[in-house]
C-alpha positions in Angstrom: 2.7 10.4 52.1 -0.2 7.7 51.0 0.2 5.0 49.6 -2.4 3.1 48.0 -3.1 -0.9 47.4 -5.5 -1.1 45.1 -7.5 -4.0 43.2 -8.1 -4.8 39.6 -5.1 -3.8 38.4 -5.0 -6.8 36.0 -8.8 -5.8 34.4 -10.0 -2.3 34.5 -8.0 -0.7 37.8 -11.4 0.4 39.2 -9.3 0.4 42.6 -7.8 3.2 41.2 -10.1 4.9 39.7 -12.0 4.8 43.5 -8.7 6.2 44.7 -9.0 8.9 42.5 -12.3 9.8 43.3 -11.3 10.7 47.2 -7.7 11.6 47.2 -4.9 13.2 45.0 -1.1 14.0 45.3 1.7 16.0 44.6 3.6 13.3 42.2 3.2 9.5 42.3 5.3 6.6 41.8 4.1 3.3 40.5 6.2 0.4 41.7 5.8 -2.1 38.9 8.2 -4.4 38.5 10.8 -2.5 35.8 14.3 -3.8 36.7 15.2 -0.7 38.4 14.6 1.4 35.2 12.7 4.3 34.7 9.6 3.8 32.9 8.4 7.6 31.4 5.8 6.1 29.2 3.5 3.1 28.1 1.3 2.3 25.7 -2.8 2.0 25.9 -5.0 -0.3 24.7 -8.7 -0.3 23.3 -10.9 -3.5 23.2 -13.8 -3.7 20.5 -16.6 -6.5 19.5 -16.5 -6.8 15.8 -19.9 -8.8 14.5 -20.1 -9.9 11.3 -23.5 -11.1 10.2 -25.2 -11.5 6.7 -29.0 -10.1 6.0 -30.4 -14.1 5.6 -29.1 -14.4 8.5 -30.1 -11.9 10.4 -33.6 -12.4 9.5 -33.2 -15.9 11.2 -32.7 -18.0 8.1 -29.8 -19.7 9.2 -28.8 -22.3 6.6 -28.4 -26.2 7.0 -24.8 -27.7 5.8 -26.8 -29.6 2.8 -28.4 -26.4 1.5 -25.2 -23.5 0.7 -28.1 -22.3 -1.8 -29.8 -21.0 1.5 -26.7 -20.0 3.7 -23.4 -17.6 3.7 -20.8 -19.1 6.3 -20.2 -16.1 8.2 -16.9 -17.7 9.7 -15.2 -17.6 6.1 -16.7 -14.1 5.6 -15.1 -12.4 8.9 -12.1 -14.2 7.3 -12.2 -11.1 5.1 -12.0 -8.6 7.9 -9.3 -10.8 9.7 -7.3 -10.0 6.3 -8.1 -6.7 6.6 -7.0 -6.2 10.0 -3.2 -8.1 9.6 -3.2 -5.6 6.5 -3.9 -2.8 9.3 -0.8 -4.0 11.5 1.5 -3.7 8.8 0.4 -0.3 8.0 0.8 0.5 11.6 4.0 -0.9 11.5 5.4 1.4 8.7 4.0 4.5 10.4 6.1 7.1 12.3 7.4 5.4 15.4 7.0 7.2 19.0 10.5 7.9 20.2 10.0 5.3 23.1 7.2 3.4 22.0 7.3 2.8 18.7 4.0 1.8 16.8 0.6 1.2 17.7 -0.5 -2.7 17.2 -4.0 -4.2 16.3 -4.6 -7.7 17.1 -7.5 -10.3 16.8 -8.3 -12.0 20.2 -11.5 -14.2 20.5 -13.6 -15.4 17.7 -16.7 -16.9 18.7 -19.1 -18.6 16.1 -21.5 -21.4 15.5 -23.5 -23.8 17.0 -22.6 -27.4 15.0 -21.2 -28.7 12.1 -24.0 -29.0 10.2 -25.3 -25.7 9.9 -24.0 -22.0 8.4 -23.5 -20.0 11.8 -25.6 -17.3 11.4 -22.7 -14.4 13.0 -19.0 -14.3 13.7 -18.3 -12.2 16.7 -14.2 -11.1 16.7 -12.8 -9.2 19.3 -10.2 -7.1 18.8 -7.3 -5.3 20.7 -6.0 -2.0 19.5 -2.3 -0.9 21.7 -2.4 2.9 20.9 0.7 5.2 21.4 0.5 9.2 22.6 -1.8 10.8 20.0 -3.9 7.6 19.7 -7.3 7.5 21.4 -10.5 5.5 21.6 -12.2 7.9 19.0 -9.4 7.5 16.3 -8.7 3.6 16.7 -13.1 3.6 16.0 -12.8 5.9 13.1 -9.9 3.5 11.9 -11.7 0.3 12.2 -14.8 1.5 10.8 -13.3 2.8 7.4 -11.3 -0.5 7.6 -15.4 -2.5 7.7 -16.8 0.0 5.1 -14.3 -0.4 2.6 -15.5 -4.2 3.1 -19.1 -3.8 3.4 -18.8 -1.5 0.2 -16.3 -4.7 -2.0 -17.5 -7.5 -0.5 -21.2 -8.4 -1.4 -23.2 -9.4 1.5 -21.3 -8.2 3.9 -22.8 -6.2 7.3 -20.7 -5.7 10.5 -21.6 -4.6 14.1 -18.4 -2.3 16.0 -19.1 -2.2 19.7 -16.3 -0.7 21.8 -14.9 -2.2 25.0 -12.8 -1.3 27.5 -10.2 1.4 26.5 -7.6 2.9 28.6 -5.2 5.8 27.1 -1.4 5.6 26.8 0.9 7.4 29.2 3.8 9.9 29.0 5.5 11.6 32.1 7.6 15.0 31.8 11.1 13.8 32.0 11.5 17.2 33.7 9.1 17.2 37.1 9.6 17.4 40.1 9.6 13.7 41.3 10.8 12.4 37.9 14.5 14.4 38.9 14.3 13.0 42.4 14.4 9.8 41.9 16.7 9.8 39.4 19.0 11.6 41.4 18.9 8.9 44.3 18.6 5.7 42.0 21.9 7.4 40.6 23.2 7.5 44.2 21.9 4.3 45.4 22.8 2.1 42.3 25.7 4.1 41.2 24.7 5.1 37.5 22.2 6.6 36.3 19.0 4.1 35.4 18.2 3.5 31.9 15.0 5.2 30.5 12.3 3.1 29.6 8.9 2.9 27.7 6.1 -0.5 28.3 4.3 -2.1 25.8 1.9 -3.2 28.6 -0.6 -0.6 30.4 -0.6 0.5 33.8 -2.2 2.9 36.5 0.4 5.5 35.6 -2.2 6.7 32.8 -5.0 7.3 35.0 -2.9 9.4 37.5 -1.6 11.1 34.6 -5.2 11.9 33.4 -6.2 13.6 37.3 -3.3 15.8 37.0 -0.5 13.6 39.1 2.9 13.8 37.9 4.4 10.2 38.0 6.1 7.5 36.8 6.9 3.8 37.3 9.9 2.5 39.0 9.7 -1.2 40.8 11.8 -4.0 41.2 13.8 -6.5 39.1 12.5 -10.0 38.4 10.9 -12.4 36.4 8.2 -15.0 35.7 5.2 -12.2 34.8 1.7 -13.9 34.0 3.3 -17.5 35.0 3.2 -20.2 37.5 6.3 -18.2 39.4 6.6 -15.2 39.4 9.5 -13.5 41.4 11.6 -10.5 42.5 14.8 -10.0 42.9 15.6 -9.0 46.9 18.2 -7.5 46.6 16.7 -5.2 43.7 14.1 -5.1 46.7 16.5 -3.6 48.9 18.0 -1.3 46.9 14.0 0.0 45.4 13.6 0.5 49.4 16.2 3.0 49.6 15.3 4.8 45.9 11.6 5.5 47.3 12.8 6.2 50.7 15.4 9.2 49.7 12.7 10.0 47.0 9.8 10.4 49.5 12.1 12.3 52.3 13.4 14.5 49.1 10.3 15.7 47.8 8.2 16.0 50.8 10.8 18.4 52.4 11.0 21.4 50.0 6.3 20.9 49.7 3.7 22.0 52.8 3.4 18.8 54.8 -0.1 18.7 53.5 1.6 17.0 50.1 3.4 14.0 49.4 4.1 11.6 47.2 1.8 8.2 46.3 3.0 5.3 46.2 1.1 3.1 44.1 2.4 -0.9 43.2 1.4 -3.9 41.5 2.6 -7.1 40.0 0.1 -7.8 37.0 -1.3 -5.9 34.0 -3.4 -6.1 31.7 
């Protein structure tokens, strides 16, 4: 058995990606916090840097606030593509649902833009979050977005844009049939005395890059509270009771494999 306490968890999970680079397993289990349910699936996420800019701007002639002859206020511009992308949610919204997951979501997060009052800021930076669901991808949320900026580019006079992706993880979806998903729910069942409800997160976790090497896994942790905030807290007894889910887990699996396998352990408290 390994288990692995890794950093970055809440950002990019480089710790786990180092992991990965060194070391692989049989099956995993992430211990998020997941009120003793089993989570078979989550969603991803993809992070881009929309820039709006106009060509007098870009060629540096940034207007004063007395002279809108001279200037095009790129903040009410991007207002165009902030439309655009609450028109893109609701579409999203209406598509076909994954079983567990439902719908992919877009969402703006940061705008940045300006300098002072008194002048037309010359570019209105946006970034954007894209969750995805199974069959969504870095390459299809881009090609989304950028039809979404053409069609505004093409209607809107003046308009330019800049699309620079970010940081973009993929979503995540365990066989309900291997090995180590039937384990554990066979001791949950014994520990907590009914079977554990099947769950899907909104949120992303390391369950997708152990996916991606070719670990079977899933998430199973802890009930509890408080996530992101001043307090955050778990249940003990929920402790208790995890303890002895992962330990007839681990003494399960490992004894029908070599005793060169194992299962990894792998736990956290925060997401991104």
């Amino acid at each position: 058995m390994l288990l692995a306490c890794v950093a970055d968890e809440e950002n990019a999970s480089s710790g786990t990606e180092e992991v990965l680079e060194s070391f692989t397993a049989d099956a995993a289990i992430v211990t998020e916090p997941s009120h003793l349910e089993l989570t078979l699936a989550h969603k991803g996420f993809v992070w881009f840097d929309v820039i709006v800019w106009f060509d007098v701007i870009v060629q540096g002639r940034a207007a004063h606030g007395s002279r809108p002859d001279l200037g095009v206020d790129a903040i009410a511009m991007a207002g165009h593509f902030l439309v655009a992308v609450k028109e893109l949610g609701c579409r999203l919204a209406e598509s076909e649902p994954h079983p567990l997951l439902g719908t992919g979501t877009v969402h703006a997060s940061v705008i940045h833009s300006g300098e002072e009052p008194s002048t037309y800021p010359a570019q209105c930076r946006i970034v954007l979050e894209r969750r995805t669901v199974p069959g969504e991808d870095a390459d299809t949320v881009q090609a989304e977005l950028t039809d979404v900026l053409d069609q505004l580019a093409a209607t809107v006079p003046d308009f330019s844009y800049g699309l620079q992706r970010g940081l973009h993880r993929e979503p995540f979806e365990a066989d309900p049939d291997q090995p180590v998903v039937r384990t554990l729910l066979h001791h949950a069942r014994s520990v907590l005395g009914h079977a554990p409800a099947v769950r899907a997160e909104p949120y992303w976790t390391d369950c997708a890059l152990l996916h991606r090497a070719g670990i079977p896994c899933l998430l199973f942790g802890v009930d509890g509270g408080g996530a992101h905030a001043a307090a955050e807290w778990a249940d003990i007894a929920s402790l208790h009771r995890l303890t002895d889910v992962l330990t007839g887990t681990i003494t399960d699996f490992c004894s029908w494999r070599p005793l060169r396998y194992g299962v990894r352990a792998w736990g956290a408290l925060n997401r991104p």
